[in-house]
C-alpha positions as CSV (number, residue, x, y, z in Angstrom):
1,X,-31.7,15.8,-10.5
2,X,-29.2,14.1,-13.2
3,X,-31.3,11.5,-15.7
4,X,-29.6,8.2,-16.4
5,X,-28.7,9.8,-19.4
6,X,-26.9,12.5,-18.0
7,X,-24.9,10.7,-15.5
8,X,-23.7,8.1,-18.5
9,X,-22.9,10.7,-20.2
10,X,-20.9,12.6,-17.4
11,X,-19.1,9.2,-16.6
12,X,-18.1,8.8,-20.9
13,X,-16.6,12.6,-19.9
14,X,-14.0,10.6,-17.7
15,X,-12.1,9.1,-20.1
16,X,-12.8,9.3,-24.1
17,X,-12.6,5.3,-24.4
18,X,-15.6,4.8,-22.3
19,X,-18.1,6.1,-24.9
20,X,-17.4,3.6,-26.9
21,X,-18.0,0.6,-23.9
22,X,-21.1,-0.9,-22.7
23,X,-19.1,-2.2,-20.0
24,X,-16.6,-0.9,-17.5
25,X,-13.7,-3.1,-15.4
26,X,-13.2,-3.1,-12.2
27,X,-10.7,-0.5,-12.0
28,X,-12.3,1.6,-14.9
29,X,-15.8,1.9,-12.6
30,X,-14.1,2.5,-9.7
31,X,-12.4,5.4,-11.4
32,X,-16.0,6.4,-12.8
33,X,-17.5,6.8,-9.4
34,X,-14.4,8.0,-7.5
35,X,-13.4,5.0,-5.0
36,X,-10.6,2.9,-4.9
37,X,-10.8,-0.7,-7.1
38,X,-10.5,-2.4,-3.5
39,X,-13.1,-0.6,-2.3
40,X,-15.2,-1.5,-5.0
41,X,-14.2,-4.9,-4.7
42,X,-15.1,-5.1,-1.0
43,X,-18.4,-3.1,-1.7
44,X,-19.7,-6.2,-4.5
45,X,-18.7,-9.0,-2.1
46,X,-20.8,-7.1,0.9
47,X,-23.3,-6.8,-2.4
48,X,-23.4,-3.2,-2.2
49,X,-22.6,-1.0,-5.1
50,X,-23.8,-1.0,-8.9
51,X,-24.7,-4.1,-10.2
52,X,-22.3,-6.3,-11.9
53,X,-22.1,-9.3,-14.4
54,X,-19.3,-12.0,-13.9
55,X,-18.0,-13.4,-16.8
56,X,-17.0,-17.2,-16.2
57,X,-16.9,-18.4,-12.6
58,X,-14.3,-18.7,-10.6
59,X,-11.2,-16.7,-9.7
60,X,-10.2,-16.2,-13.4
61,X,-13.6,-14.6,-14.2
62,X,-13.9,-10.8,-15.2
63,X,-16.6,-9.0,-13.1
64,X,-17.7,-6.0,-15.7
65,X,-20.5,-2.7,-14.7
66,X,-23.1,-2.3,-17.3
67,X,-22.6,1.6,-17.4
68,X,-26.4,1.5,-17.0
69,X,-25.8,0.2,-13.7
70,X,-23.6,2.0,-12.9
71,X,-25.5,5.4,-13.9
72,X,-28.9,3.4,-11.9
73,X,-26.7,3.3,-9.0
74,X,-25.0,7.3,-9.1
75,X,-29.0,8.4,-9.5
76,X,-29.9,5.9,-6.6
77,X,-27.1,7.1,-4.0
78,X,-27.1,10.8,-4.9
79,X,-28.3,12.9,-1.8
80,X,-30.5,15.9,-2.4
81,X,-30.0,19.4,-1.0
Protein backbone atom coordinates (compact mmCIF):
# COMPACT_ATOMS: atom_id res chain seq x y z
CA UNK A 1 0.00 0.00 0.00
CA UNK A 2 1.45 3.54 -1.22
CA UNK A 3 1.87 6.12 1.97
CA UNK A 4 0.70 9.66 1.37
CA UNK A 5 4.12 10.32 0.88
CA UNK A 6 4.65 8.05 -1.75
CA UNK A 7 1.75 8.90 -3.85
CA UNK A 8 2.85 12.84 -3.63
CA UNK A 9 5.69 11.93 -4.54
CA UNK A 10 4.65 9.67 -7.58
CA UNK A 11 2.24 12.62 -8.66
CA UNK A 12 5.58 15.43 -8.38
CA UNK A 13 7.10 12.42 -10.98
CA UNK A 14 4.35 13.77 -13.49
CA UNK A 15 5.61 16.82 -14.32
CA UNK A 16 8.93 18.54 -12.68
CA UNK A 17 6.90 21.82 -11.90
CA UNK A 18 4.69 20.14 -9.47
CA UNK A 19 7.30 19.60 -6.80
CA UNK A 20 7.62 22.79 -6.26
CA UNK A 21 3.39 23.40 -5.76
CA UNK A 22 1.31 22.95 -2.78
CA UNK A 23 -1.42 23.28 -5.02
CA UNK A 24 -2.62 21.84 -8.40
CA UNK A 25 -5.33 23.51 -11.02
CA UNK A 26 -7.90 21.96 -12.34
CA UNK A 27 -6.42 20.69 -15.41
CA UNK A 28 -2.93 19.99 -13.64
CA UNK A 29 -4.95 17.37 -11.02
CA UNK A 30 -6.85 15.93 -13.48
CA UNK A 31 -3.62 15.15 -15.36
CA UNK A 32 -2.28 13.87 -11.90
CA UNK A 33 -4.93 11.27 -11.46
CA UNK A 34 -5.52 10.43 -15.11
CA UNK A 35 -9.24 11.78 -15.93
CA UNK A 36 -10.28 14.40 -18.09
CA UNK A 37 -10.55 18.31 -16.53
CA UNK A 38 -14.39 17.91 -17.29
CA UNK A 39 -14.64 14.96 -15.57
CA UNK A 40 -13.08 16.30 -12.67
CA UNK A 41 -15.15 19.27 -12.90
CA UNK A 42 -18.36 17.13 -12.94
CA UNK A 43 -16.97 14.81 -10.12
CA UNK A 44 -16.54 18.25 -7.50
CA UNK A 45 -19.98 19.53 -8.41
CA UNK A 46 -21.52 15.85 -7.56
CA UNK A 47 -18.86 16.39 -4.48
CA UNK A 48 -16.95 13.41 -5.37
CA UNK A 49 -13.24 13.47 -5.84
CA UNK A 50 -10.22 15.02 -3.75
CA UNK A 51 -10.99 17.86 -1.83
CA UNK A 52 -10.64 21.24 -3.19
CA UNK A 53 -10.34 24.94 -1.96
CA UNK A 54 -12.08 27.81 -4.13
CA UNK A 55 -10.39 30.85 -4.17
CA UNK A 56 -12.94 33.92 -4.44
CA UNK A 57 -16.61 32.97 -5.10
CA UNK A 58 -18.15 33.08 -7.98
CA UNK A 59 -17.52 32.10 -11.56
CA UNK A 60 -14.14 33.90 -11.74
CA UNK A 61 -12.89 31.96 -8.74
CA UNK A 62 -9.92 29.33 -9.11
CA UNK A 63 -10.84 25.96 -7.57
CA UNK A 64 -7.04 24.50 -6.58
CA UNK A 65 -6.26 20.49 -4.99
CA UNK A 66 -4.05 20.66 -2.00
CA UNK A 67 -1.68 17.76 -3.31
CA UNK A 68 -2.34 16.33 0.17
CA UNK A 69 -5.79 15.91 -0.93
CA UNK A 70 -5.22 14.81 -3.69
CA UNK A 71 -2.63 12.02 -2.40
CA UNK A 72 -5.62 11.40 0.68
CA UNK A 73 -7.96 10.70 -2.07
CA UNK A 74 -5.43 8.18 -4.54
CA UNK A 75 -4.84 6.16 -0.98
CA UNK A 76 -8.65 6.36 -0.27
CA UNK A 77 -9.89 5.00 -3.83
CA UNK A 78 -7.06 2.55 -4.52
CA UNK A 79 -8.53 -1.08 -4.73
CA UNK A 80 -6.42 -3.87 -3.19
CA UNK A 81 -5.58 -7.18 -4.88
Amino acid sequence: MNTITQIIQEINKINPKFKTLLTLNQKQTADAIGVSGSTLEAWRKQGLGPQFKKINSGTKGRVLYPKISIAEWISETTATA
